[in-house]
MARMITI-738892 format. One record per residue (C-alpha): x, y, z; residue in three letters. Coordinates in pm, whole numbers, padded with zeros to 5 digits, always signed. Layout:
BEGIN
XYZALA/...
//
This chain:
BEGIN
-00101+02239-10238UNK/+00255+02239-10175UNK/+00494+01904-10102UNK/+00362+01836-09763UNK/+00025+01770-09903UNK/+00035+01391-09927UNK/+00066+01404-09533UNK/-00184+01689-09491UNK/-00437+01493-09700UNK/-00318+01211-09516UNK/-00504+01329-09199UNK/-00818+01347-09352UNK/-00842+00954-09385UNK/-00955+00943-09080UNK/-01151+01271-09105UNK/-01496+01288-09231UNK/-01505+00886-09257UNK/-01562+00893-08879UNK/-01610+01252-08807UNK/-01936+01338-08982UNK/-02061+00950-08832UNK/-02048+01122-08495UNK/-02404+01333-08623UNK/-02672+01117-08449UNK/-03089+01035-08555UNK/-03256+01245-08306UNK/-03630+01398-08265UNK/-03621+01677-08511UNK/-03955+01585-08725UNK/-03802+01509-09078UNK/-03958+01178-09195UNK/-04099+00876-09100UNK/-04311+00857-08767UNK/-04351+01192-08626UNK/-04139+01313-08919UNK/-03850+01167-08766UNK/-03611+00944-08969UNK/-03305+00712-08810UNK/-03080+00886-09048UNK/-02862+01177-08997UNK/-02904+01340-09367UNK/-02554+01530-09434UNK/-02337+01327-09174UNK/-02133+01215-09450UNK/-01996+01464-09701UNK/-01664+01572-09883UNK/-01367+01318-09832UNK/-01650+01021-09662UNK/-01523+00718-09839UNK/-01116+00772-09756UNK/-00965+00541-09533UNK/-00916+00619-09141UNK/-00588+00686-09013UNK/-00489+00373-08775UNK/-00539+00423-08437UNK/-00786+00628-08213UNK/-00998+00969-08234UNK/-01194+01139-08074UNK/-01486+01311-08339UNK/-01701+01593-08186UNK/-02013+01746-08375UNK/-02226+02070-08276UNK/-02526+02045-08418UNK/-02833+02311-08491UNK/-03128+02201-08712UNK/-03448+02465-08738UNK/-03725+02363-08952UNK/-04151+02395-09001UNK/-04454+02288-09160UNK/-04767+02475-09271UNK/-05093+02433-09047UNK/-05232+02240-09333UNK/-04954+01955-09323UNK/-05033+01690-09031UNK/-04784+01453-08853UNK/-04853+01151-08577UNK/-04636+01195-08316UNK/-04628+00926-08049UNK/-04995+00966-07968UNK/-05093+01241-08067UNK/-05142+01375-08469UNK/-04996+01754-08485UNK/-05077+02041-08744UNK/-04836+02355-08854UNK/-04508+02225-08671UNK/-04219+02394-08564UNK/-03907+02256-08411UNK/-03551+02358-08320UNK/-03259+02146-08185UNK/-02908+02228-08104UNK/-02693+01927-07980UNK/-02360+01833-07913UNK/-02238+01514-08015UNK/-01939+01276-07991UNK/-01809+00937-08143UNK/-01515+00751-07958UNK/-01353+00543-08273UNK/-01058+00338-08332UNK/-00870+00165-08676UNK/-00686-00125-08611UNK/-00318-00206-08774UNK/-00427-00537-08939UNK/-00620-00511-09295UNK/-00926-00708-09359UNK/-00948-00831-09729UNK/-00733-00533-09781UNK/-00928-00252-09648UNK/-00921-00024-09353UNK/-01121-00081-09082UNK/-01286+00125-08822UNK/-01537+00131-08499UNK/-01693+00430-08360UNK/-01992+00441-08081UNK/-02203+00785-08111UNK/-02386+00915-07862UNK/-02523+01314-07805UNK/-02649+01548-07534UNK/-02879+01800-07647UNK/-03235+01974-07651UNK/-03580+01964-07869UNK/-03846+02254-07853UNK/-04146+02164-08062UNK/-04417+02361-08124UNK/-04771+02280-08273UNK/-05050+02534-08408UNK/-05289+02249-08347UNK/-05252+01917-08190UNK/-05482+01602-08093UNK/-05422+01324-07873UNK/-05627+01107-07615UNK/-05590+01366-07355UNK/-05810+01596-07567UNK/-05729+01889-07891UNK/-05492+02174-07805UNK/-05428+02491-07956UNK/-05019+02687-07952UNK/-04874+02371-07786UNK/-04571+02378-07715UNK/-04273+02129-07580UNK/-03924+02114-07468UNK/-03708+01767-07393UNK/-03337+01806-07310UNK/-03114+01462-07275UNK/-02927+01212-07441UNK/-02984+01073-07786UNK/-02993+00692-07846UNK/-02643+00498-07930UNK/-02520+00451-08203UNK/-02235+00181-08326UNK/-02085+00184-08662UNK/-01808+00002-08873UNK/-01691+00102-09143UNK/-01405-00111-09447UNK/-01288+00145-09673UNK/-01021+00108-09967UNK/-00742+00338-10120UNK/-00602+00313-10470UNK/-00465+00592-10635UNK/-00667+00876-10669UNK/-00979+00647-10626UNK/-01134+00598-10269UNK/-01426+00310-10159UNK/-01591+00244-09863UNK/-01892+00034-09693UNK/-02012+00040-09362UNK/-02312-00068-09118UNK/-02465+00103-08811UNK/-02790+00112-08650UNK/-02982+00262-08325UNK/-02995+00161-08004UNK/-03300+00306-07858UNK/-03169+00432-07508UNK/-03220+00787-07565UNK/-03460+01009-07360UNK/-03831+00931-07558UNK/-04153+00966-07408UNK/-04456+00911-07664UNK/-04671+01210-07503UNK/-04408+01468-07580UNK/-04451+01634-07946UNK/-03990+01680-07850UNK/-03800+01403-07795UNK/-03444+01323-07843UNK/-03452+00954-07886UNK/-03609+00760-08186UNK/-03847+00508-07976UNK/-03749+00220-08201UNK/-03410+00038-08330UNK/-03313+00029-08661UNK/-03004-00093-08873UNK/-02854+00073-09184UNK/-02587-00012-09452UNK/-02433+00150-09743UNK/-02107+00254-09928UNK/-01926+00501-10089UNK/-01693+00676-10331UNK/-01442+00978-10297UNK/-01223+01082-10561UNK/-00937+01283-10412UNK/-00608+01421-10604UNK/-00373+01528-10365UNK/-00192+01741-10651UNK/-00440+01969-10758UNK/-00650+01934-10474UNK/-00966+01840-10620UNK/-01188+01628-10462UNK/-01544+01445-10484UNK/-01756+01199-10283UNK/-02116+01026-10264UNK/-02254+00762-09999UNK/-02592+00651-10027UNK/-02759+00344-09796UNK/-03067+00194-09670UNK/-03253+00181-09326UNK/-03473-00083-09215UNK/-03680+00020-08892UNK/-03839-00237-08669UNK/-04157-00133-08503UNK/-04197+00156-08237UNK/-04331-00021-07934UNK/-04473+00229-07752UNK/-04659+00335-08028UNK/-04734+00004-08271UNK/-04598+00278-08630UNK/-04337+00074-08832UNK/-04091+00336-09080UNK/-04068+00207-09410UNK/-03732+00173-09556UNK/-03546+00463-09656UNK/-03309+00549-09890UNK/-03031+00822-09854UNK/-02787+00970-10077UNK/-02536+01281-09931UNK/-02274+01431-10128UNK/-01960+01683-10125UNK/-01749+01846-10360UNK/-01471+02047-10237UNK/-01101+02183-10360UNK/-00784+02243-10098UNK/-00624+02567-10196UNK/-00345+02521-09965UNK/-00214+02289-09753UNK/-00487+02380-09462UNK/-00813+02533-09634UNK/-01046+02348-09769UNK/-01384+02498-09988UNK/-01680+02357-10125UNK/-02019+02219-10115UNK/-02225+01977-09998UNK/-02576+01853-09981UNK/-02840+01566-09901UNK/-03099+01335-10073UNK/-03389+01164-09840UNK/-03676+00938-10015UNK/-03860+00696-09865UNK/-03895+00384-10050UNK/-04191+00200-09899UNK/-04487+00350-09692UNK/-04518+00373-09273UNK/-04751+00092-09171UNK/-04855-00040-08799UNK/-05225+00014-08635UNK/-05031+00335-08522UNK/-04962+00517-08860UNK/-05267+00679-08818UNK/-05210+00923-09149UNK/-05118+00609-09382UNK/-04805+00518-09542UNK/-04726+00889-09508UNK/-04401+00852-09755UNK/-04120+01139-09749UNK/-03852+01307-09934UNK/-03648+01590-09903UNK/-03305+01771-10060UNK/-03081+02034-09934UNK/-02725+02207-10080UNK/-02516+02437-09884UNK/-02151+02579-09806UNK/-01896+02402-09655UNK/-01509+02515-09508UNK/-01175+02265-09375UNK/-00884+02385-09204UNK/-00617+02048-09120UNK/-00421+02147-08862UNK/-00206+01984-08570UNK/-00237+01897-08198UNK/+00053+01729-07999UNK/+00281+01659-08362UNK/-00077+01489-08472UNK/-00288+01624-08775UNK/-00705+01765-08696UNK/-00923+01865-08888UNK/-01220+02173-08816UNK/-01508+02159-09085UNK/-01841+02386-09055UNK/-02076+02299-09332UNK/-02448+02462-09351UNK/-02728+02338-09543UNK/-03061+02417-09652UNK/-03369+02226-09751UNK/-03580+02222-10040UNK/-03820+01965-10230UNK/-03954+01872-09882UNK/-04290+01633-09848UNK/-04434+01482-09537UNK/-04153+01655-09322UNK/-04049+01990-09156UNK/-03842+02219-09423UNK/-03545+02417-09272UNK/-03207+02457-09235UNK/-02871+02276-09024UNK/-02583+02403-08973UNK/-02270+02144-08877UNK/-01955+02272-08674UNK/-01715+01935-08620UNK/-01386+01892-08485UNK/-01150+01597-08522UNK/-00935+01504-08214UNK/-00669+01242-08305UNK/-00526+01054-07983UNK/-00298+00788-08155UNK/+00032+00657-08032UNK/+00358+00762-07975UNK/+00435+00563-08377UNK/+00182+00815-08522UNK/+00338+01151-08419UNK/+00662+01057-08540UNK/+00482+00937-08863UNK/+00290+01311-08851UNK/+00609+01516-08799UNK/
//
């Protein structure tokens, strides 16, 4: 990898630990209530659980998810229950963070706030509500997604990388419970996990897991409760130089407990998915300060109660730092 690759690899402390946060829980149906979980499955992959670099960044995520469901799987979606679903949504997301100096119990911290702009087309063969049974419905939302806070303590020794963190939704997205598209959630919801990356900045290899929990509190608009969920993504990956970065990654989604609420009108309506796909790095500098571009694709198999697709992730890492971390980078 070449003797600069301690600083190279360096860079990526901050990379994917607060990069691949920046992907945001947004109406594309996938689980839970309308399909639609709080977690972002594959915002985490290779190099998740390394430290961040002190100081700010600026993480920015395109985002394109495409997925559908036969005519003969259902889904309640605010208030109505939809049959053979379709959905697309391309968004563009973005996570102000910063890592401060001081160590707590002798990890790294770091606090990001995510937040999106972006558009949902959903389309139904077949869909029932109050107003009356419709045929080829279709619907389009475009606005912001919810908020999104997260910290993160991560720890370095050696070779061996750990980190926990805890984030949630704040439901201030656009969400209207008579549109099959939305871009909000509806409800809030909290989530906590950790993680592991093994990363050898000699050969370049490199491995990491995070899996978590979410806990949903109740939709009000539409009295459906989410049942917890469990989530496990994943990356492998190997640097053949000093830049490029290969490998793969992929995604684990199971629901743990059923929906419940006088407004899970299909039952507990559990859900599960998996996906494996591609993924490319390139470090690189701006201003004397290290970046990092990473485009990972991934598609979706094993898929119950939820639309079965593909998503495609394009991020870029912005550091800002100070004036101390350029001469540190140079």
């Amino acid at each position: 990898m070449g003797k600069d690759s301690p600083n190279r690899i360096a860079m990526a402390r901050a990379l994917c630990l607060v990069a691949v946060t920046v992907a945001c829980r947004v109406g594309v149906a996938s689980a839970d209530e309308g399909g639609v979980p709080f977690w972002f499955s594959g915002q985490y992959a290779s190099l998740a659980a390394v430290p961040a670099t002190p100081g700010w960044s600026l993480p920015m995520q395109g985002y394109y998810y495409n997925g559908s469901a036969s005519r003969n799987k259902s889904f309640t979606i605010g208030d109505s229950v939809a049959f053979g679903l379709e959905s697309s949504l391309p968004l563009l997301l973005i996570q102000p963070s910063y890592a401060p100096e001081r160590k707590l119990f002798g990890g790294q911290l770091s606090f990001g706030l995510g937040f999106g702009y972006g558009s949902n087309t959903t389309e139904a063969d077949i869909s029932t509500s109050p107003s009356g049974t419709g045929f080829g419905r279709s619907d389009s939302t475009t606005g912001f997604t919810d908020l999104y806070p997260i910290a993160s303590l991560a720890w370095n020794r050696g070779v061996n990388n750990w980190m926990t963190y805890v984030t949630g939704d704040v439901p201030t997205g656009d969400y209207d419970p008579t549109q099959l598209a939305n871009i909000g959630i509806g409800h809030a919801a909290i989530d906590a996990g950790g993680g592991y990356t093994y990363l050898d900045e000699q050969t370049g290899h490199e491995f990491s897991v995070v899996a978590g929990l979410t806990y949903n509190w109740e939709n009000p608009d539409t009295d459906y409760q989410n049942g917890i969920d469990f989530h496990f993504d994943w990356g492998v990956s190997q640097f053949l130089s000093a830049h490029w970065q290969v490998g793969l990654a992929g995604y684990l989604y199971y629901q743990l407990t059923g929906d419940s609420g006088s407004g899970a009108k299909l039952g507990s309506f559990e859900s599960k998915v998996a996906s494996i796909g591609p993924q490319i790095g390139y470090l690189f500098t701006i201003d004397g300060l290290q970046a990092y571009a990473n485009v990972r694709g991934y598609w979706e198999f094993w898929a119950e109660n939820r639309l079965k697709g593909y998503a495609v992730f394009a991020t870029l890492q912005i550091p800002l730092g100070s004036r101390g971390s350029k001469a540190k980078a140079k």
